[in-house]
N, C-alpha and C positions, 0 to 999 in steps of 0.2 A: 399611178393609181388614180381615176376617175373620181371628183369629190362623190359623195355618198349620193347628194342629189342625181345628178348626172348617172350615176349607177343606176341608181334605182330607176328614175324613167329609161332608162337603154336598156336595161335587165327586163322590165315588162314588157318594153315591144317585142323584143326578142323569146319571151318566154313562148310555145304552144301550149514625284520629284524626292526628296531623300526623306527620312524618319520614319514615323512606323506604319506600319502597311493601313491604309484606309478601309474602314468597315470596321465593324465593332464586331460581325458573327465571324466562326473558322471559315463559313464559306466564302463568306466575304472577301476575308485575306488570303484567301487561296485563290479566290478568283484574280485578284489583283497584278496577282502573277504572271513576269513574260516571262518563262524558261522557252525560251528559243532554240531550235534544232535547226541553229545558221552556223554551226562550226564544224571543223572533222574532228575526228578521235581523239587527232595529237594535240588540236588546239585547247580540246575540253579537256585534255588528262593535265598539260600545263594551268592553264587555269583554276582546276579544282586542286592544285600543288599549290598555287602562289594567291590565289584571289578571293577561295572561298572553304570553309572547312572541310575537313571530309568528312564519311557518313558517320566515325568511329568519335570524331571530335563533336559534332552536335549530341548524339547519343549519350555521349561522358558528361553532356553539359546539365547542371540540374537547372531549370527554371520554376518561377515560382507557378504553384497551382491554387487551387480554389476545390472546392466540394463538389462542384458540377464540371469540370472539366475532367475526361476519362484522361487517364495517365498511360505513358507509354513504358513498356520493357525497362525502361531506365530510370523513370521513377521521373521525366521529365512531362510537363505539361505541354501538348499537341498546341497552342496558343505561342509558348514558350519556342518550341521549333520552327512555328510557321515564323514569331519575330527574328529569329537565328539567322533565318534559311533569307528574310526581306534585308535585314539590316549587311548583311553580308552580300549580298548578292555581287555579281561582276557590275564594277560601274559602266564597262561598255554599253550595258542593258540599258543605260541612259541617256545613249548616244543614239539608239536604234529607235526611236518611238513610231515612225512609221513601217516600221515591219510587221506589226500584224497587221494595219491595215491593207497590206501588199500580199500578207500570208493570213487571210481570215478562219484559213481551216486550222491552224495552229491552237488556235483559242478553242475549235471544235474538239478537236482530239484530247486536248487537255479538261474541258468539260466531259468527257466521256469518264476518262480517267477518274475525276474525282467525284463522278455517279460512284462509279466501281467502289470507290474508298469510301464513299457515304454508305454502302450497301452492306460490306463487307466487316467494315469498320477494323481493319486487320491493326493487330499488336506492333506488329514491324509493318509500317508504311515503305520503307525501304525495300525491304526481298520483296513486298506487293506488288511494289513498282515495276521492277525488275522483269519478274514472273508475267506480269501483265502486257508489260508491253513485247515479252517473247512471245507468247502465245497469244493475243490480239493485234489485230489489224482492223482497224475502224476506217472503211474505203471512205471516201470523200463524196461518193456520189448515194451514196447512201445515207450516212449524215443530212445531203442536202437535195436529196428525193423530192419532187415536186409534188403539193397535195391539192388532191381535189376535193372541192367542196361543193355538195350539190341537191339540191332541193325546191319545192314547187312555191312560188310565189306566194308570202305570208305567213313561210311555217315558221320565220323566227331566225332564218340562218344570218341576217344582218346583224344582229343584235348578237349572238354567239359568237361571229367572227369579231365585232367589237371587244369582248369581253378578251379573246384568245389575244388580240393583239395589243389589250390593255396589260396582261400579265406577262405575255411572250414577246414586247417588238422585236425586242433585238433580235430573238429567231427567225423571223417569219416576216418575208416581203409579197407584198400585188406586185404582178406586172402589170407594164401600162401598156395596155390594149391600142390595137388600131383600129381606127375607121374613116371612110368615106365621106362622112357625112361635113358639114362645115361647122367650127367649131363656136357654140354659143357662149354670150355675154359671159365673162371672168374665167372661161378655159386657156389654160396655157398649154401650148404645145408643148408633148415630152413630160406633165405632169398630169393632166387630168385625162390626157390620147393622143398620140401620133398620130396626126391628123396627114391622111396624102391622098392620091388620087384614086378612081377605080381603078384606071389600068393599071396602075402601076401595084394596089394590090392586088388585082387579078396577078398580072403575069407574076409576085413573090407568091399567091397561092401554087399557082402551075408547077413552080422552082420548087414547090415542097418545107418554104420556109416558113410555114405555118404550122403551127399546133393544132388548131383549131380556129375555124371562123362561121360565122353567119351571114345568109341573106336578110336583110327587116327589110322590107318593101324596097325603096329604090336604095338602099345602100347597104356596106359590108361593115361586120364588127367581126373581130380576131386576137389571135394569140397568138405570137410570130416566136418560134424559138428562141433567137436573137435576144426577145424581153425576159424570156425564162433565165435564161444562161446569164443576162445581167444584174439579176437577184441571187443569183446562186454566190457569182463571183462576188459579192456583197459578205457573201459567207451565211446568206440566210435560204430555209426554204421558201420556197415558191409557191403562194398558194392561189390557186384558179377558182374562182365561183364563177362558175361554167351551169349551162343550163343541159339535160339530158342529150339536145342534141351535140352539145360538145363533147358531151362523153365520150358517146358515140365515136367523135371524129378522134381524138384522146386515143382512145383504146386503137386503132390504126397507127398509130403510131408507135417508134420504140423507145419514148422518153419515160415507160413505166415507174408513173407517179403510183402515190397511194390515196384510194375512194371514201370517200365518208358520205353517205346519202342524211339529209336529215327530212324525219318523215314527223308530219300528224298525228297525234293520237288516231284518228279517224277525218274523213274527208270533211262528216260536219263539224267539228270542232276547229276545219281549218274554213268552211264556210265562214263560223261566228267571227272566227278573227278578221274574214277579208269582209265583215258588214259590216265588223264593230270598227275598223278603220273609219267607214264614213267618206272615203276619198273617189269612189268608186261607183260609178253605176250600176242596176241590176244587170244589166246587159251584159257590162265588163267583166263582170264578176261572176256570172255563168261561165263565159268562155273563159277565165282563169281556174274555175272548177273542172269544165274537161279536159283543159290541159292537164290540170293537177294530178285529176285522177290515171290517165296516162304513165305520168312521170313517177305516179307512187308505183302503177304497176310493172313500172322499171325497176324502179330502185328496189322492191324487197324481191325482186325474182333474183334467184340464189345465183350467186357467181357473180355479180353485175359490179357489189361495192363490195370491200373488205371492212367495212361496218355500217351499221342503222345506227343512227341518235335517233329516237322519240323522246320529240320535243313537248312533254306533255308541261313538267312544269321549267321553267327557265335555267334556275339553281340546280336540280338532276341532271337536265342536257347537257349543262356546261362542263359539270363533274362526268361526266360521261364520255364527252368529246375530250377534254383534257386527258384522262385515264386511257384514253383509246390512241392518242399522239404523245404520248411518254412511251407506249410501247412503240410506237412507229419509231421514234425518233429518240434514242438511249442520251442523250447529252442533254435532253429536257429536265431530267432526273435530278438534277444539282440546283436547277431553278425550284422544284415543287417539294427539295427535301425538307 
């Protein structure tokens, strides 16, 4: 990911260990959990014989409750289960620690899950389970669908992305962009852009190993698969603030991410904000007005995004854009319950 400086000028030119489980809340301690799907049948049916209780023995178990904690079928406290379920668990589970970062959809799938159980809020957490995981299948590339963010210079979408990934990181990665150009004072390479040659992204354009790229006068900026695909395998979605014409290039493609356009209340209201900057010429700032209006007449022509944010005040946008990527993305649901 490009620091924000470095964004933001390249974005304008281009614009037209053991005891008890950690956390204090249930979701907490449920997050904490690695139930891992690295054994077969026979190894799991021995194991829950010798290593951990079964469903019948935690159920029988009464733990103590409080006034605010919902109680289960058994007259046992859901706190009480989750400590059962930590304190027992197989110690192998202690030997494995870098399996989920090997297996990061694991943690997805299990997040989805315990949306389900937030939702549901089912009496027997056990047959839910069951039931849930026979009749759903939560595909992995859908979990980790790439999102496009897209909008006309000054409407706000920096500051909204900041927000998403102050509440969301752990979901959601930048790829790191390529380009031509040479790389200025405090850029590292592979952190702020893969900085390589023309030819050499021409001919990975030609290959098709591009998502998406731009001309800006003598150099190229881009979105090479390859950077998609190693956000994903991070276990997070991918998300592109891409300008109209990357859409564009985007929608040619068959990596069918999901669109969020963020629009103005009105063009003048995105004027006042590109004067009230101050950073800008009047010159510059016309010709980021026709681009804008362009790109708005993109983004609300129907079929274009799968939703508009109007950014009119900051706090709505954001409850708007959040609200809009808990439905895209069902294992959000456990963070925002």
């Amino acid at each position: 990911m490009a620091s924000s400086t470095a964004l933001m000028e390249d974005r304008m030119e281009r614009s037209p260990n053991s005891g008890s489980p950690p956390g204090n809340s249930l979701e907490g301690q449920l997050e904490s959990f690695s139930l891992l799907p690295h054994k077969t049948e026979e190894e799991n049916e021995e194991t829950a014989q010798t290593a951990t209780p079964g469903v019948s023995d935690i159920l029988s178990v009464r733990g103590e409750t409080s006034e605010n904690t919902p109680m289960g079928t058994s007259g046992q406290s859901k706190k009480g289960i989750v400590d059962m379920l930590y304190n027992n668990r197989p110690k192998e589970l202690e030997t494995r620690p870098r399996y989920i970062d090997a297996h990061p959809e694991a943690r997805l799938v299990l997040q989805a899950f315990f949306s389900a159980v937030l939702a549901e809020e089912p009496e027997d957490v056990y047959a839910f389970a069951r039931q849930y995981f026979q009749r759903v299948k939560v595909p992995k590339e859908e979990l980790l669908r790439p999102l496009v963010i897209c909008g006309p210079s000054g409407v706000g979408k920096g500051t909204l992305m900041n927000m998403l990934f102050e509440e969301f990181g752990g979901y959601f990665g930048f790829s790191v962009s390529h380009t031509t150009r040479a790389p200025r004072p405090g850029e590292v390479e592979g952190v702020h852009y893969n900085f390589t040659s023309r030819d050499a992204m021409e001919a990975a354009i030609e290959e098709g190993r591009f998502l998406e790229f731009a001309r800006v006068h003598t150099n190229l900026y881009g979105t090479s698969l390859e950077a998609v695909r190693q956000v994903q395998r991070a276990g997070k979605v991918c998300v592109l603030d891409i300008d109209v014409q990357g859409v564009m290039k985007v929608k040619e493609t068959d990596v069918n991410p999901h669109y969020v356009f963020i629009a103005p209340p009105s063009v003048e209201h995105l004027e006042a904000r590109l004067r009230g900057r101050g950073t800008e010429s009047a010159k510059d700032i016309e010709t980021r007005l026709g681009a804008a209006r362009a790109e708005i007449d993109y983004g609300l022509a129907k079929g274009n995004f799968e939703h508009v944010v109007v950014n009119d005040t900051l706090e709505k946008a954001y409850a708007d854009l959040k609200t809009t990527l808990v439905g895209f993305y069902s294992h959000l649901a456990a963070k925002t319950a």
